[in-house]
N, CA, C and O atoms as a printed pandas DataFrame, in Angstrom:
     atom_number atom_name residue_name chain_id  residue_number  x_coord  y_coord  z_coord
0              1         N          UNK        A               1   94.148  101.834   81.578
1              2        CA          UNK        A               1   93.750  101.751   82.971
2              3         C          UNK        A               1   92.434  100.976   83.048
3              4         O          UNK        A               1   91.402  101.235   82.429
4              5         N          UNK        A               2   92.700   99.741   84.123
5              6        CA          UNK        A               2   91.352   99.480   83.992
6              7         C          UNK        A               2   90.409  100.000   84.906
7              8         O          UNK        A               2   90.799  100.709   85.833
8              9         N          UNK        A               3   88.761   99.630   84.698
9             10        CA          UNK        A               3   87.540  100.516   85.680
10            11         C          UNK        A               3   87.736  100.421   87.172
11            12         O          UNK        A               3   87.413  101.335   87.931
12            13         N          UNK        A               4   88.448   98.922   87.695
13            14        CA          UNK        A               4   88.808   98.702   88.877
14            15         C          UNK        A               4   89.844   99.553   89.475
15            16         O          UNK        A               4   89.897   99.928   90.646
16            17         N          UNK        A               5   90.668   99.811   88.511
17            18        CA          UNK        A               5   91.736  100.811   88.596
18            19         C          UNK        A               5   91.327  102.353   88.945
19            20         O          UNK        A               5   91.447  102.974   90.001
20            21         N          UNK        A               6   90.892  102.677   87.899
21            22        CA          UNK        A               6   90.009  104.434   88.089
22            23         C          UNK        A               6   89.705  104.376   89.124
23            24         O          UNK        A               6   90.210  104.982   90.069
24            25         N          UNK        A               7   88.772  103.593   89.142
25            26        CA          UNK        A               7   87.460  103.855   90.653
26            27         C          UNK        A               7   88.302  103.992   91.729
27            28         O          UNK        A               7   88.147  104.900   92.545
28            29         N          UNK        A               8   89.563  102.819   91.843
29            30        CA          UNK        A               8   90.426  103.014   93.141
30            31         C          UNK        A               8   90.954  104.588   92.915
31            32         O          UNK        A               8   90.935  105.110   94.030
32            33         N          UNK        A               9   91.389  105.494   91.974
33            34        CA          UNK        A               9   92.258  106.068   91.998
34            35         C          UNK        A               9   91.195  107.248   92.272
35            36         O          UNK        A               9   91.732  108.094   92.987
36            37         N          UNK        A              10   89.682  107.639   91.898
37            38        CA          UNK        A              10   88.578  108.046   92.261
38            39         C          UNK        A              10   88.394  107.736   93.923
39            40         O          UNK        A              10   87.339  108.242   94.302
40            41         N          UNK        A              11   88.741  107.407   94.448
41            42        CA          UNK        A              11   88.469  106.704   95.969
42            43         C          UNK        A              11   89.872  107.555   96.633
43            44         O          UNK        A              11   89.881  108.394   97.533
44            45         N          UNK        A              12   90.977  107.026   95.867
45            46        CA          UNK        A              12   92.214  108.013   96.548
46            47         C          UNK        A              12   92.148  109.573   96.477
47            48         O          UNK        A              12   92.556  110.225   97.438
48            49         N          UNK        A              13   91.612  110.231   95.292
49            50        CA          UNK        A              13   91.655  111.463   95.346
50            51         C          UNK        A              13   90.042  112.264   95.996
51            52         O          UNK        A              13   89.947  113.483   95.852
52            53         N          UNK        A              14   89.102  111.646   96.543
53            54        CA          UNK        A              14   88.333  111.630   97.128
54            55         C          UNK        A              14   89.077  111.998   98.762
55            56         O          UNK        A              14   89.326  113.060   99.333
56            57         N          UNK        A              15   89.289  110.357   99.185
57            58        CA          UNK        A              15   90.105  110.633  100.316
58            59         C          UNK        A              15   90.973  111.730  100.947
59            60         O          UNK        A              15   90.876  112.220  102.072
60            61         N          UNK        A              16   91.966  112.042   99.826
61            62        CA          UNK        A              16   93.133  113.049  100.356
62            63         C          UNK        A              16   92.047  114.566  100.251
63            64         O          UNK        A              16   92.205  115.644  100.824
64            65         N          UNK        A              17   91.073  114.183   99.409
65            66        CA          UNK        A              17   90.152  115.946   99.751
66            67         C          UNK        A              17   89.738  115.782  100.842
67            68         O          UNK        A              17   90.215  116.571  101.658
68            69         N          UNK        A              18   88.792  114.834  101.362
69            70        CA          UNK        A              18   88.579  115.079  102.788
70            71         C          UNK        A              18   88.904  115.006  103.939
71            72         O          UNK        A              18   88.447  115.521  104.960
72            73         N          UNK        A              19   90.326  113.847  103.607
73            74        CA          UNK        A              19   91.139  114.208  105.220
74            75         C          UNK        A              19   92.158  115.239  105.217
75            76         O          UNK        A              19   92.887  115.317  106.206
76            77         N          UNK        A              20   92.306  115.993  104.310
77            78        CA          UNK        A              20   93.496  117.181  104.001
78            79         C          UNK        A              20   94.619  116.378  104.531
79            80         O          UNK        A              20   94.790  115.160  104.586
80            81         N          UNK        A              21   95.441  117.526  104.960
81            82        CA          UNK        A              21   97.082  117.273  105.165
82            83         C          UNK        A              21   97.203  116.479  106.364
83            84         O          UNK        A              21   98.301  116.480  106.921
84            85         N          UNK        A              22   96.069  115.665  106.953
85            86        CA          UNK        A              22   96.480  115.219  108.214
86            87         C          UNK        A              22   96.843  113.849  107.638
87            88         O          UNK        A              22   97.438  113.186  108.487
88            89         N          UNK        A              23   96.734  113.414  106.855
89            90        CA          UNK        A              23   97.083  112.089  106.836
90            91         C          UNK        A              23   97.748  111.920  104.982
91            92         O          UNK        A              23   97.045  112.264  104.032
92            93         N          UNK        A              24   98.859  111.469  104.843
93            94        CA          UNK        A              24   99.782  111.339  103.633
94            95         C          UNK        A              24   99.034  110.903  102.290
95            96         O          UNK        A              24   98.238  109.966  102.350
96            97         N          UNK        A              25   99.263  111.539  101.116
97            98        CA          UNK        A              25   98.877  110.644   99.891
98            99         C          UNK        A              25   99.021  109.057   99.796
99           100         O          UNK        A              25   98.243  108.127   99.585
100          101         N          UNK        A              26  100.355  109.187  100.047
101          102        CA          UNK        A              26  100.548  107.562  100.315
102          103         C          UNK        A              26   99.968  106.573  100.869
103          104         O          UNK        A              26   99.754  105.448  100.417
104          105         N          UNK        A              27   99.576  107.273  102.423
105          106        CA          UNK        A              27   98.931  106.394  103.178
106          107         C          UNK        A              27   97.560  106.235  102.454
107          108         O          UNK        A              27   97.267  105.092  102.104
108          109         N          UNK        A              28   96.668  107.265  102.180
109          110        CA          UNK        A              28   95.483  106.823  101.390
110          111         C          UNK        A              28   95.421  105.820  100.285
111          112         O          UNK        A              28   94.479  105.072  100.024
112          113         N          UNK        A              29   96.789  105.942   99.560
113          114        CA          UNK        A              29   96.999  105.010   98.810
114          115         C          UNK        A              29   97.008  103.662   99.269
115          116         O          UNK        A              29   96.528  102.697   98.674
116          117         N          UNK        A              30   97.746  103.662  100.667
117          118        CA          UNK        A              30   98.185  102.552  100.905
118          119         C          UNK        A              30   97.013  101.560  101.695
119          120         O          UNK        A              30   96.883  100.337  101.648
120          121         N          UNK        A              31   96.268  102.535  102.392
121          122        CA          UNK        A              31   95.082  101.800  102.756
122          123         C          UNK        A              31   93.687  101.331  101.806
123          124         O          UNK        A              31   92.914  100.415  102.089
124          125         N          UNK        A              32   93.599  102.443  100.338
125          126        CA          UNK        A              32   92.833  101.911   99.245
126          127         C          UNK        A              32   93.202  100.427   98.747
127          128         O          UNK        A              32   92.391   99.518   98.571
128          129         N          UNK        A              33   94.478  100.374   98.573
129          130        CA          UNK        A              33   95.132   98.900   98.278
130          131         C          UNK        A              33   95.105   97.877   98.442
131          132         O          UNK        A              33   95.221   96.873   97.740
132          133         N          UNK        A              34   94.834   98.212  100.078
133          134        CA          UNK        A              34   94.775   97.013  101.301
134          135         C          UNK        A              34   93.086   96.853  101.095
135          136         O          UNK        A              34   92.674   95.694  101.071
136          137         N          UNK        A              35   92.161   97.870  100.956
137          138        CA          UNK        A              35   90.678   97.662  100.827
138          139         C          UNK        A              35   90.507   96.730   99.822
139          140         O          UNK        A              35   89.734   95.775   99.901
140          141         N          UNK        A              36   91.383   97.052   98.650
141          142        CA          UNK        A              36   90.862   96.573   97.361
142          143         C          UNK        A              36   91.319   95.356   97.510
143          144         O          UNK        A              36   90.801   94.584   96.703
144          145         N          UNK        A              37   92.108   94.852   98.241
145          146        CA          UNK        A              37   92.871   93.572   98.203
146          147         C          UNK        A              37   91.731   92.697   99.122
147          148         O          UNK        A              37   91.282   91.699   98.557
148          149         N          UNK        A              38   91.124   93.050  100.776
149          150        CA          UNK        A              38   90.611   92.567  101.504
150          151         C          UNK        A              38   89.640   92.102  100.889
151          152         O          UNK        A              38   89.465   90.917  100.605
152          153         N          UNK        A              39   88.787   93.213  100.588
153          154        CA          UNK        A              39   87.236   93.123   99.581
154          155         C          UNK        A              39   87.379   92.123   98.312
155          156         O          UNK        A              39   86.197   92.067   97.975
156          157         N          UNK        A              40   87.894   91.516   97.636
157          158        CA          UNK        A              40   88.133   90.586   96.429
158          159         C          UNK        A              40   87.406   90.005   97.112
159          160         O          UNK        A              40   87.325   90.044   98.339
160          161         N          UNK        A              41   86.565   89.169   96.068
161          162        CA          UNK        A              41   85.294   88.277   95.615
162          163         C          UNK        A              41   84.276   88.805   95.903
163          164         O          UNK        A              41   83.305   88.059   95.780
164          165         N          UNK        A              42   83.996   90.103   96.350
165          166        CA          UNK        A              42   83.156   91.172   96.772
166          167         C          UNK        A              42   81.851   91.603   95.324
167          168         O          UNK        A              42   82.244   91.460   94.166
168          169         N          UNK        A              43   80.841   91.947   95.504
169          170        CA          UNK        A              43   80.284   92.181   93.700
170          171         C          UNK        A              43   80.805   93.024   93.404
171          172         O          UNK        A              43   81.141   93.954   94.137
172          173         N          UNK        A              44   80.977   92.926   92.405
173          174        CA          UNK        A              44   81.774   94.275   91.324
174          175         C          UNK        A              44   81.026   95.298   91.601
175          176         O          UNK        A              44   81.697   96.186   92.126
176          177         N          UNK        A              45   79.886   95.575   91.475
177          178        CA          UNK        A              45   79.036   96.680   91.241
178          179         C          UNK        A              45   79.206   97.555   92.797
179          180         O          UNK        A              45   79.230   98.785   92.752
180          181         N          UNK        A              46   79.310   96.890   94.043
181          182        CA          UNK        A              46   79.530   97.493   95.551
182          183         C          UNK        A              46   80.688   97.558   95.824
183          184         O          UNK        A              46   80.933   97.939   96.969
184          185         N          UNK        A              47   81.632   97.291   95.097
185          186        CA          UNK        A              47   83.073   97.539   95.336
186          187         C          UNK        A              47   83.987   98.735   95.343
187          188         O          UNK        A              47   85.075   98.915   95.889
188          189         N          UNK        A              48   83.070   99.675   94.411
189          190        CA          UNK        A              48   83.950  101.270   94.724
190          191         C          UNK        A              48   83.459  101.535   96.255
191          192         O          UNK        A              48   84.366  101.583   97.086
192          193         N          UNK        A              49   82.273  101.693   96.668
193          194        CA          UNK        A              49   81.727  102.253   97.665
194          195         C          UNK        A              49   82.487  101.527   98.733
195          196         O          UNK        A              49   83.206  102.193   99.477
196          197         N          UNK        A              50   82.378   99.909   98.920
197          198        CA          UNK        A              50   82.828   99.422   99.935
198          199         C          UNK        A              50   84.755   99.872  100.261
199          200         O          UNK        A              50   85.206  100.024  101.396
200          201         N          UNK        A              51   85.441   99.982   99.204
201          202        CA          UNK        A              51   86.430   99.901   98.897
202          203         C          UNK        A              51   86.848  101.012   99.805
203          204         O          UNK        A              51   87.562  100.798  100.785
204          205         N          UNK        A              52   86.225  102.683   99.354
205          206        CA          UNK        A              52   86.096  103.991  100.212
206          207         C          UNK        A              52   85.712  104.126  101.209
207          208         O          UNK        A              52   86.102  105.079  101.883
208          209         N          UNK        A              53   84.586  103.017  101.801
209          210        CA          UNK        A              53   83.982  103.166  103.143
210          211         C          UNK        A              53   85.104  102.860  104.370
211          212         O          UNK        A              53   85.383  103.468  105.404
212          213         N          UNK        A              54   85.739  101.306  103.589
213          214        CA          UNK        A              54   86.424  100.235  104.463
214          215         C          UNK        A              54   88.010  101.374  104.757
215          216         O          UNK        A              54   88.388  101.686  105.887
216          217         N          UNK        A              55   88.713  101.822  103.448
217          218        CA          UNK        A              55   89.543  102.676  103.899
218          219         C          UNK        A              55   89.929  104.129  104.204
219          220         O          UNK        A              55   91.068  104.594  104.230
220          221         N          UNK        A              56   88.443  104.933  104.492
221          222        CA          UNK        A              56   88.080  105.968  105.115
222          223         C          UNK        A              56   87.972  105.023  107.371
223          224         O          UNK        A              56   88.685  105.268  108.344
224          225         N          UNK        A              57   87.095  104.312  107.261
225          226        CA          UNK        A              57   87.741  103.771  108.109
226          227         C          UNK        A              57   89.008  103.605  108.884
227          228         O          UNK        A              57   89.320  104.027  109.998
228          229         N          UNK        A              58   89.613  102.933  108.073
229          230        CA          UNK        A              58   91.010  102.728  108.435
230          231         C          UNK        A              58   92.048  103.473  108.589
231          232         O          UNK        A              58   93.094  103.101  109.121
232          233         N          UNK        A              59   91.775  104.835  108.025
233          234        CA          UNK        A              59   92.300  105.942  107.762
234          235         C          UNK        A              59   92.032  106.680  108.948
235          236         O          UNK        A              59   92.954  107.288  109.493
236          237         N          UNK        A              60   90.533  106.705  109.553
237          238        CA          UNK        A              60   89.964  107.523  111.007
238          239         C          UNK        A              60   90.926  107.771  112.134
239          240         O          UNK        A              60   91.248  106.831  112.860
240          241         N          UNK        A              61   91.376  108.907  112.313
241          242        CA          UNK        A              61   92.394  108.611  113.353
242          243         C          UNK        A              61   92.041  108.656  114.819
243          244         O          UNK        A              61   92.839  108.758  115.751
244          245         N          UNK        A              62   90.587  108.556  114.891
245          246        CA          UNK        A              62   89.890  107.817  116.082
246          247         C          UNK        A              62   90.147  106.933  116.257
247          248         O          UNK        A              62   90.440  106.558  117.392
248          249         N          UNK        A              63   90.170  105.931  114.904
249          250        CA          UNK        A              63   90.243  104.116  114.955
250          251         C          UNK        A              63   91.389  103.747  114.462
251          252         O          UNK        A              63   91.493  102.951  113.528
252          253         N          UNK        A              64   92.615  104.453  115.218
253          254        CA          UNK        A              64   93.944  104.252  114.614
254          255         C          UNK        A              64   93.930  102.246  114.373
255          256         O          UNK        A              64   94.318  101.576  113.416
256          257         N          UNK        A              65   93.328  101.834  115.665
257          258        CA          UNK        A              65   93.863  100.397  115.734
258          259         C          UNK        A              65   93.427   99.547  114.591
259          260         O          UNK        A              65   94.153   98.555  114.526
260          261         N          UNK        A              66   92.604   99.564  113.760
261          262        CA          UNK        A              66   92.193   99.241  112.458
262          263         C          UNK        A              66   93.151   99.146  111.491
263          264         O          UNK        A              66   92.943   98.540  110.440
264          265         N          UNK        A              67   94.792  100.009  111.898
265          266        CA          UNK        A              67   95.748   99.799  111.056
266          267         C          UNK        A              67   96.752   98.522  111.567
267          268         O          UNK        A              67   97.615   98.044  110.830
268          269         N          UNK        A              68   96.458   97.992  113.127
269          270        CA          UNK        A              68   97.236   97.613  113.527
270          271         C          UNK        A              68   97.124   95.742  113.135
271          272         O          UNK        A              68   96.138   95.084  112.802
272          273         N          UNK        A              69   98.127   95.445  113.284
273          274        CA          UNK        A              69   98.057   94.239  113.049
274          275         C          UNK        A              69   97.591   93.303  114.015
275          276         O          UNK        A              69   98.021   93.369  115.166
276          277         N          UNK        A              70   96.427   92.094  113.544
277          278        CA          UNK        A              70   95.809   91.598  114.354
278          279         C          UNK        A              70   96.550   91.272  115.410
279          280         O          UNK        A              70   97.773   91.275  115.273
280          281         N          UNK        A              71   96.034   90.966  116.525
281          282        CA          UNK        A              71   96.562   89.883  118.262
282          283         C          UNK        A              71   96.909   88.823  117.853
283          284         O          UNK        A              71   95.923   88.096  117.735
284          285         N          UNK        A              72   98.186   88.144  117.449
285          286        CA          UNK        A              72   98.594   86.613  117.573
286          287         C          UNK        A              72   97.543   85.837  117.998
287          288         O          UNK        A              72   97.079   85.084  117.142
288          289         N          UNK        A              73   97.005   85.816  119.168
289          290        CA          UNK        A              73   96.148   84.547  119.906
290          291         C          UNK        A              73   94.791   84.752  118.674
291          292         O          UNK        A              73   94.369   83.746  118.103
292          293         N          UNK        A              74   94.241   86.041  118.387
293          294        CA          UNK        A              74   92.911   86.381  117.384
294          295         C          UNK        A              74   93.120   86.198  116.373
295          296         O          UNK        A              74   92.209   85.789  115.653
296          297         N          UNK        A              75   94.958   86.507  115.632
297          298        CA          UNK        A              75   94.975   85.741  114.160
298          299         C          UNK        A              75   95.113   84.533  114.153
299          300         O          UNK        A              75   95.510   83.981  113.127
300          301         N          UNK        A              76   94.793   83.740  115.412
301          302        CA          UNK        A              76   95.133   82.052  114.922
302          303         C          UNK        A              76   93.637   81.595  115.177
303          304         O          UNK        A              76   93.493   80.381  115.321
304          305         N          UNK        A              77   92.485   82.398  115.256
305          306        CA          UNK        A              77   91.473   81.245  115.555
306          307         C          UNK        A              77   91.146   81.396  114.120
307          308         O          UNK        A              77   91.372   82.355  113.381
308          309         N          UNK        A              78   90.398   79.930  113.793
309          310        CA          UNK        A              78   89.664   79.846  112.262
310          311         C          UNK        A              78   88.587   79.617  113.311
311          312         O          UNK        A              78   88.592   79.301  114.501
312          313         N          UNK        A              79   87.368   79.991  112.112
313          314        CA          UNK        A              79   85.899   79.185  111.940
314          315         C          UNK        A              79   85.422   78.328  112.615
315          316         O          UNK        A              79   86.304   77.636  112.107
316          317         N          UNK        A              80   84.825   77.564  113.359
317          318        CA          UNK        A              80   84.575   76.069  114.104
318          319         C          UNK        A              80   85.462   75.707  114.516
319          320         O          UNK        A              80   85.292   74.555  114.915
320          321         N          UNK        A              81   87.219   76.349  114.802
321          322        CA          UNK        A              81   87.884   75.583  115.424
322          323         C          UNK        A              81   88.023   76.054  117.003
323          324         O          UNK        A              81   87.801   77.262  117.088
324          325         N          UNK        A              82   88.299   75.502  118.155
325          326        CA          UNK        A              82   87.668   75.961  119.576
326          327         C          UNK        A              82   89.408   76.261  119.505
327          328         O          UNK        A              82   90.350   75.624  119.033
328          329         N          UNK        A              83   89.254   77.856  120.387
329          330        CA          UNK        A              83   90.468   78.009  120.876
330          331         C          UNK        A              83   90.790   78.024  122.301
331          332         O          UNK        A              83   89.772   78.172  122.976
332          333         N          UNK        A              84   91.918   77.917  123.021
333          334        CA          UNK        A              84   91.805   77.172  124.580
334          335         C          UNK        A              84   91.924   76.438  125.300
335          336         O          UNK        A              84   91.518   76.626  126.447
């Protein structure tokens, strides 16, 4: 297993202790995944923390919409390009 590995799997069993039964193993899984995937090129050394922050987040079922998939018109703007 590698350290990137643990730490995620340290981050999942973290998670499922503090949101208990309201929200699935899986899903914690599934949103650690998506953290660890977003966060790449991130420093190694802030990457457990960010990794747990970003999908404790996403997990909030205040901020359900954080799971949702971006707005068409908001996933097409890039950087400096004018939309409109």
């Amino acid at each position: 297993m590698t350290p990137e590995l643990a730490r995620a799997t340290d981050a999942v069993s973290r998670l499922v202790d503090e949101l208990g039964p309201a929200i699935s193993r899986d899903a914690v899984v599934a949103a650690v995944a998506q953290a660890c995937d977003d966060l790449r090129g991130s420093p190694v050394g802030a990457l457990p923390e960010l990794v747990e922050r970003l999908a404790r987040v996403r997990l909030d079922p205040a901020d359900r919409r954080a799971l949702r998939p971006p707005h068409p018109v908001w996933a097409s703007r890039r950087p400096g390009i004018p939309v409109g």
